[in-house]
LONU-342958 format. One line per field, with one value per residue (C-alpha): x, y, z; residue number from 1; residue in one letter. Coordinates in steps of 0.5 Angstrom, whole numbers, plus 500, padded with zeros to 3 digits. Each point is the difference from the previous one (the first is absolute). Layout:
BEGIN
X: c(X|...);
Y: c(Y|...);
Z: c(Z|...);
resi: c(NUM|...);
resn: c(A|...);
END
This chain:
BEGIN
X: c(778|507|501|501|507|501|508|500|504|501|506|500|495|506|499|493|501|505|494|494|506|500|493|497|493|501|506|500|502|502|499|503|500|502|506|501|502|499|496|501|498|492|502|504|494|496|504|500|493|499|504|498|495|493|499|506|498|504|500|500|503|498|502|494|494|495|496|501|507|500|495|505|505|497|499|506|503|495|500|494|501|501|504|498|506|498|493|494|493|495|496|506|499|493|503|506|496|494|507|504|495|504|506|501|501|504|501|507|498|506|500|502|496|493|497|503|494|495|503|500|493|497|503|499|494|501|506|502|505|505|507|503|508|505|500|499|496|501|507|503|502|494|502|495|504|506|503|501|497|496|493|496|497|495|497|499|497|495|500|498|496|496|499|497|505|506|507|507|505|506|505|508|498|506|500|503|493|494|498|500|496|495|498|499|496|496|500|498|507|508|503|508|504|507|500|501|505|508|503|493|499|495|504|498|503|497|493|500|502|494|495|503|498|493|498|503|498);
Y: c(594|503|497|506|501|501|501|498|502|507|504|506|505|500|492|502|505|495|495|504|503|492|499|498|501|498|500|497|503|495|502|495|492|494|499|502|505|508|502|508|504|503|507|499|495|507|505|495|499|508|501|494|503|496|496|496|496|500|492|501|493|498|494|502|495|505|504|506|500|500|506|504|498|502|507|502|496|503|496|498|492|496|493|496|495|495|497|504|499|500|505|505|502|502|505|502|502|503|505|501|502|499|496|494|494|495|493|496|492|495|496|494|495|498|502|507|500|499|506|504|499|501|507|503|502|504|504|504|496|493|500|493|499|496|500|495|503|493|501|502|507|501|501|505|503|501|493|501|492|499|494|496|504|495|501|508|499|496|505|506|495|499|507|507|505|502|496|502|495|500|496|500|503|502|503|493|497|505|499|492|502|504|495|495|504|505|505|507|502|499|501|500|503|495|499|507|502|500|499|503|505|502|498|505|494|495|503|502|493|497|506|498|493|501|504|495|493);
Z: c(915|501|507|506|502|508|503|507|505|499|504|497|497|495|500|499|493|498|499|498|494|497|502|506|502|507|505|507|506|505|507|507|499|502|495|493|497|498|507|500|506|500|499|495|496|502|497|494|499|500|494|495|496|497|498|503|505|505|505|507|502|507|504|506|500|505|495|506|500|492|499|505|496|493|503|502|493|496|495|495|500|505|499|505|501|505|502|501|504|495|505|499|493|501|506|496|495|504|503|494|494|493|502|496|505|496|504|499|499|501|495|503|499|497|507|497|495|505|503|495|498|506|501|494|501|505|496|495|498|501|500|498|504|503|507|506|506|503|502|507|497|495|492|497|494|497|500|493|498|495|502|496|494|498|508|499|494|502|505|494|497|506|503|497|503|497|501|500|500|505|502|497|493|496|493|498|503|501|491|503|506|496|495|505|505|496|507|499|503|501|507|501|504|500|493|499|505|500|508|503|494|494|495|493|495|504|501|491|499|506|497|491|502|503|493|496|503);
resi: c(1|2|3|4|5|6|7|8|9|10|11|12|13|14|15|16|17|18|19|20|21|22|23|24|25|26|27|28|29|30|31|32|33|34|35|36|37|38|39|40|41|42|43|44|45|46|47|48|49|50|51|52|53|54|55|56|57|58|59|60|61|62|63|64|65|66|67|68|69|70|71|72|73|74|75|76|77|78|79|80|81|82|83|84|85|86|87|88|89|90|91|92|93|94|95|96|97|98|99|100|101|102|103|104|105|106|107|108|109|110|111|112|113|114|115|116|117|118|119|120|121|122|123|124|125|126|127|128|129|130|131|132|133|134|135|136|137|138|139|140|141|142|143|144|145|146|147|148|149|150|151|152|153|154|155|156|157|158|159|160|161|162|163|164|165|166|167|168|169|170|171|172|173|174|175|176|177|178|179|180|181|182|183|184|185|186|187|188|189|190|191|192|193|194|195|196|197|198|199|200|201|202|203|204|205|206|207|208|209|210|211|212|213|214|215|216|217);
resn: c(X|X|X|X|X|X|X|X|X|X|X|X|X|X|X|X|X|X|X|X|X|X|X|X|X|X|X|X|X|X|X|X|X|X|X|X|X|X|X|X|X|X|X|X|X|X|X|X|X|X|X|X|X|X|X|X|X|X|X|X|X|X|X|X|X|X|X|X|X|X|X|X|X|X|X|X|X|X|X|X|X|X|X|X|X|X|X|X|X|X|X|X|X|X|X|X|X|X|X|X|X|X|X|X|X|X|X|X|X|X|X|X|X|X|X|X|X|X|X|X|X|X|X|X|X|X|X|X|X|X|X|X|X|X|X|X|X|X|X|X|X|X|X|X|X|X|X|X|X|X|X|X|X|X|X|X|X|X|X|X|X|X|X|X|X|X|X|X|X|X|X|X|X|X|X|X|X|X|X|X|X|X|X|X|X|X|X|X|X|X|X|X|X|X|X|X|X|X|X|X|X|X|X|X|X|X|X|X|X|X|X|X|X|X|X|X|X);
END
């Protein structure tokens, strides 16, 4: 199955129409973190989400941790996915869901080490889908994206291999190793957001490239 192809850190809704011209089914719109790039204001999340048509999914990501914060959140936003950044009480998925009916839940695991697969397996069920990245919530300043770093492959296929949710891969994927990422993981998608970017901006040679080597890897 061809993987799926998510562009993260959407700016713009001109960022957004780039992306879904070279064939993004998904796009990521950051909302107030800790540290990394691509965070936009909520107003501007909401006027993008209102104007990409189905079936784009179109990721809220959010850095809180409290499901009430989250459901205000994702209302004000209107996304249709929610990608979770940060570790979430398990008794917070079933009020998100009881609260925002036909909203995805996608929750972000760290993968940093073997303890990140256990993670990940007990997650998933209460999930719609996994997201593998590179990021470090153990530092002071919290990473939990964007670091443009790649992990271990070998973990997050152990993580595919070992969960029935759907898995998109993230962490530092280019167009030179995201066909390389592929083969090793077998995830059902791709997420990039560095790796197609020149000085903070969506890049269209770059994307094609990232986009060209997805399809042909």
């Amino acid at each position: 199955m061809q993987p799926r192809i998510k562009i993260c850190c959407i700016a713009s809704l001109a960022e957004a129409q780039l992306a879904i011209r070279h064939g993004a089914s998904a796009l990521g719109l950051v909302s107030a973190m800790p540290s990394g790039p691509g965070p936009i204001a909520e107003t501007l999340i909401a006027e993008i989400a209102a104007q990409i048509p189905p079936p784009i999914a179109t990721f809220l990501l959010t850095s809180l941790q409290d499901a009430d914060a989250v459901i205000e959140q994702q209302r004000r936003c209107s996304c249709n996915t929610l990608q979770l950044v940060d570790a979430f009480p398990i008794h917070g998925y079933a009020k998100l869901r009881r609260a925002l009916p036909g909203v995805r839940i996608v929750q972000v695991i760290h993968v940093l080490d073997k303890a990140s697969v256990a993670e990940a397996v007990a997650v998933a069920p209460h999930v719609d889908a996994l997201l593998l990245d590179s990021g470090n919530p153990a530092l002071a300043v919290k990473e939990l994206g964007g670091t443009g770093r790649t992990h271990n492959w070998e973990l997050s296929r152990e993580i595919v291999a070992s969960v029935t949710r759907p898995v998109f891969l993230a962490g530092g994927l280019r167009a030179e190793n995201v066909a390389a990422a592929i083969r090793a993981v077998q995830p059902f998608g791709v997420d990039v957001c560095s790796g197609v970017r020149v000085d903070g901006a969506l890049d269209p040679a770059r994307l094609a490239a990232f986009v060209q080597a997805t399809e042909q890897r």
